[in-house]
C-alpha positions as CSV (number, residue, x, y, z in Angstrom):
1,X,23.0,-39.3,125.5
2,X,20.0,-41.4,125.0
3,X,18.2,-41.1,121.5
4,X,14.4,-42.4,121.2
5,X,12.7,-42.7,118.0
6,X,8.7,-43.3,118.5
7,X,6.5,-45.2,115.5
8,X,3.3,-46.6,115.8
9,X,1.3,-43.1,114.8
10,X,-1.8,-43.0,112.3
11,X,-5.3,-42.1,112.0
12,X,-7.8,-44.1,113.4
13,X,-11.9,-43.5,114.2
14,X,-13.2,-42.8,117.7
15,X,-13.3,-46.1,119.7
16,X,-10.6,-47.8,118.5
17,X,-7.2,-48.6,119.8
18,X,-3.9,-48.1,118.8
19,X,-0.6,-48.8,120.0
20,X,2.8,-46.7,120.0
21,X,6.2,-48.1,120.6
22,X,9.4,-46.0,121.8
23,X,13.0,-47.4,121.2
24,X,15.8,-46.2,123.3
25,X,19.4,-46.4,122.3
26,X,22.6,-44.8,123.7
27,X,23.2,-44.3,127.6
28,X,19.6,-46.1,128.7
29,X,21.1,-47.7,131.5
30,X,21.2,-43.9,133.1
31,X,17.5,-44.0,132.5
32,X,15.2,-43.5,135.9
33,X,12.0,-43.5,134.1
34,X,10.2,-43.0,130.7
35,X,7.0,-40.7,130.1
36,X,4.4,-40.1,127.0
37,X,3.4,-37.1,126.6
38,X,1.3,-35.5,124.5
39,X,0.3,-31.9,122.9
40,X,-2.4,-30.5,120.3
41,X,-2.3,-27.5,118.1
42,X,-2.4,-24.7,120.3
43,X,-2.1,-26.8,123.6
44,X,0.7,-27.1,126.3
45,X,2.5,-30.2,126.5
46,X,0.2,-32.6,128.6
47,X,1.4,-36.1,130.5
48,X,0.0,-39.0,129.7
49,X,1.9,-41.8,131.2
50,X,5.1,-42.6,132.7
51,X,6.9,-46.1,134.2
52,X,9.8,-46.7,136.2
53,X,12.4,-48.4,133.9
54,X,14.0,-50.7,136.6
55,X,10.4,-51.9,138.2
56,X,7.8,-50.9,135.8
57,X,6.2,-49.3,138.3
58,X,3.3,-46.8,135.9
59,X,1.3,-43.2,136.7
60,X,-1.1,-42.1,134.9
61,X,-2.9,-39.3,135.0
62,X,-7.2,-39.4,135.4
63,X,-7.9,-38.4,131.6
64,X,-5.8,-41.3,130.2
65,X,-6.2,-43.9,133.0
66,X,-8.4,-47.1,132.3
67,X,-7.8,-46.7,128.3
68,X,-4.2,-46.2,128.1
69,X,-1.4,-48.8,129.4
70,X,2.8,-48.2,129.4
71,X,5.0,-50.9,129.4
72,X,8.5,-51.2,128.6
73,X,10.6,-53.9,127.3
74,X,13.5,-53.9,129.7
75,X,15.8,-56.4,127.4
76,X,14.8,-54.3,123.9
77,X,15.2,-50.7,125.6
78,X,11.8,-50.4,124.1
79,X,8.6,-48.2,125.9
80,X,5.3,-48.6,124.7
81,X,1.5,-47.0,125.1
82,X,-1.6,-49.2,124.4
83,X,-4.1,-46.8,123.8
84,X,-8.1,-48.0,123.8
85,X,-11.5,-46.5,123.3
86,X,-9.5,-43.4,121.1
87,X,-11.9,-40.1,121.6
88,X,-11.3,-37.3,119.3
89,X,-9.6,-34.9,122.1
90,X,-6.8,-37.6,122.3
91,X,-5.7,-36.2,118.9
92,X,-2.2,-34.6,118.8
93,X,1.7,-35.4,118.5
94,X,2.3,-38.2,121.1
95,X,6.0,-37.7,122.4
96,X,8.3,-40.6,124.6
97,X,10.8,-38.8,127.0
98,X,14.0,-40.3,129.3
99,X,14.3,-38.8,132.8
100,X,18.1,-39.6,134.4
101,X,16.7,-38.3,138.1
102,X,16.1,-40.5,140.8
103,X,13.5,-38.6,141.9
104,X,9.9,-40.7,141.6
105,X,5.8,-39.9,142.1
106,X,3.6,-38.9,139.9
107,X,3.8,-35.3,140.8
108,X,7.3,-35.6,139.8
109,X,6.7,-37.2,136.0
110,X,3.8,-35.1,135.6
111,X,5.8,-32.3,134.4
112,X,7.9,-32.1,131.0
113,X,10.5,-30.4,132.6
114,X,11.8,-32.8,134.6
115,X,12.9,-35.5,131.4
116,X,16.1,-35.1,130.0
117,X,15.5,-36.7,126.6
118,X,12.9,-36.6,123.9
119,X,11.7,-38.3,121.2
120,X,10.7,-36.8,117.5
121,X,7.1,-37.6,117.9
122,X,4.7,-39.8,116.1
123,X,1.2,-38.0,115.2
124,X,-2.0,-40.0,116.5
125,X,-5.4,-38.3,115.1
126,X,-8.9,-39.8,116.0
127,X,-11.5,-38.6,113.5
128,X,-15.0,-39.1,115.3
């Protein structure tokens, strides 16, 4: 079992930056990769980043990538998201998942259903 509790949520105004932090406890040894994802009122669940926890290796996908970095903190079991030049649209409930597979690639972490672990989620709104 691996439990993550995310933190780092608020509301800020359209070109600003804000960062979220993930901490893993439990069986994160086991843990292949971590992912942020994200998902608006009335929206599917949509990637935004993921890293390999053993190489920190990161994907991202072409919305997010040049304003949002991952990075983890291999000795605190910790994940985080840098998130710059906030637009509006990146408003909603920003969740940190586990994935225990082996399996690697972006088409492979682009999809929720391949993490075995969530988080709660932390709430991120960008008023314009």
């Amino acid at each position: 079992q691996v439990h993550m509790v995310e933190s780092g949520g608020g509301l800020v105004q359209a070109g600003d930056s804000l960062s979220l932090s993930c901490a893993a406890s439990g069986r994160t040894f086991s843990s292949k990769a971590m992912g942020w994802f994200r998902q608006a009122p009335g929206k599917e669940r949509e990637f935004v980043a993921a890293i390999t926890w053993n190489t920190g290796i990161p994907y991202y996908p072409a919305s997010v990538k040049g304003r949002f970095t991952i990075s983890r903190d291999y000795a605190k079991n910790t994940v985080y998201l840098q998130m710059n030049s906030l637009k509006p649209e990146d408003t909603a409930v920003y969740y940190c998942a586990a994935s225990l597979s082996t399996n690697s690639g972006i088409n492979y972490y682009y999809s929720s259903r391949n993490y075995d672990y969530w988080g709660q989620g932390t709430q991120v709104t960008v008023s314009s």
